[in-house]
C-alpha positions as CSV (number, residue, x, y, z in Angstrom):
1,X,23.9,49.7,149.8
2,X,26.4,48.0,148.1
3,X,30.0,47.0,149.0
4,X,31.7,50.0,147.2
5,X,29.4,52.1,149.1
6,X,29.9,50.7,152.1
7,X,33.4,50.7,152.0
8,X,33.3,54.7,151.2
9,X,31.1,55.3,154.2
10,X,33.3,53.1,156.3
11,X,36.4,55.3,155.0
12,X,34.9,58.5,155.8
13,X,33.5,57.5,159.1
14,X,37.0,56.0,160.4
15,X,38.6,58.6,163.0
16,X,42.1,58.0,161.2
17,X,41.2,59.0,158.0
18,X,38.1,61.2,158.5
19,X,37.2,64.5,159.7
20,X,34.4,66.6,160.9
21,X,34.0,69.7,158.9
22,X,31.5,72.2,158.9
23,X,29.9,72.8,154.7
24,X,27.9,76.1,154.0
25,X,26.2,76.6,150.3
26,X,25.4,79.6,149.5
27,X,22.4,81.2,151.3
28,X,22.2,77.9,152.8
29,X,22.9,76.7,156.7
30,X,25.9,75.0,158.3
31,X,25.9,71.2,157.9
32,X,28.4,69.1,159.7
33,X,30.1,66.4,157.0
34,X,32.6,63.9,157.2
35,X,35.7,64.8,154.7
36,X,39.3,63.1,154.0
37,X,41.6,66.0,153.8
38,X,44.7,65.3,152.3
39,X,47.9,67.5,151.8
40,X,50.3,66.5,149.0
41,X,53.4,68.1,148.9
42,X,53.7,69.6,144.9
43,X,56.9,69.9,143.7
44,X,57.0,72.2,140.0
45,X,59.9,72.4,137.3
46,X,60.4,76.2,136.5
47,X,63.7,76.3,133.8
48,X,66.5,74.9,136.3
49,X,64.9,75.9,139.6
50,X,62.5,73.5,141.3
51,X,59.4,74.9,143.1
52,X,57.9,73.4,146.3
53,X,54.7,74.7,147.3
54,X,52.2,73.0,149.9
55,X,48.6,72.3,149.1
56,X,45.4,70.8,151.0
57,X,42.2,69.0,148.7
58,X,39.5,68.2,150.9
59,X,37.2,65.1,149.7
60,X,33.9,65.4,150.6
61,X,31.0,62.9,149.4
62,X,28.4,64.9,147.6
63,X,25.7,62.3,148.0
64,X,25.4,63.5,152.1
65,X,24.9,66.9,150.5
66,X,22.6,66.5,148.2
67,X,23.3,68.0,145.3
68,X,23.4,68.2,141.9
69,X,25.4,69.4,139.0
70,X,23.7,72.1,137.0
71,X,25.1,72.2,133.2
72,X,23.9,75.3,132.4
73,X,25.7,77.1,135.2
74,X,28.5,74.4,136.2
75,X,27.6,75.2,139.3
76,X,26.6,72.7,142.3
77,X,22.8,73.5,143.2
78,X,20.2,72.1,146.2
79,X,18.4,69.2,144.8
């Protein structure tokens, strides 16, 4: 492992930052992942009025999943 990835894991594994989630692929079975959610504010021009709207992204690292990216389908697929 090297420093970069040792720094991710130590990221995701840190209470703070870090939460337990539940990830189900299709057909597949629950797996319990680590994830960094975050929720940025988004604030959109619209002609003179501004729009404020409140969104959550969810990292997760695809390597505990084991996955892969299918370019035929652009789909993500059990390894």
């Amino acid at each position: 492992m090297n420093a970069f990835a040792a720094a991710i894991e130590m990221l995701f594994a840190d209470p703070n930052i870090g939460v337990e989630a539940i990830y189900t692929s299709d057909g597949g079975a629950p797996v319990v992942v680590h994830a960094v959610v975050r929720r940025p504010d988004e604030v959109t021009d619209f002609g003179d009025a501004r729009l404020w709207s409140e969104t959550t992204s969810i990292d997760l690292r695809v390597a505990v999943l084991m996955v892969r990216w299918d370019c035929r389908s652009r789909r993500f697929c059990r390894a």
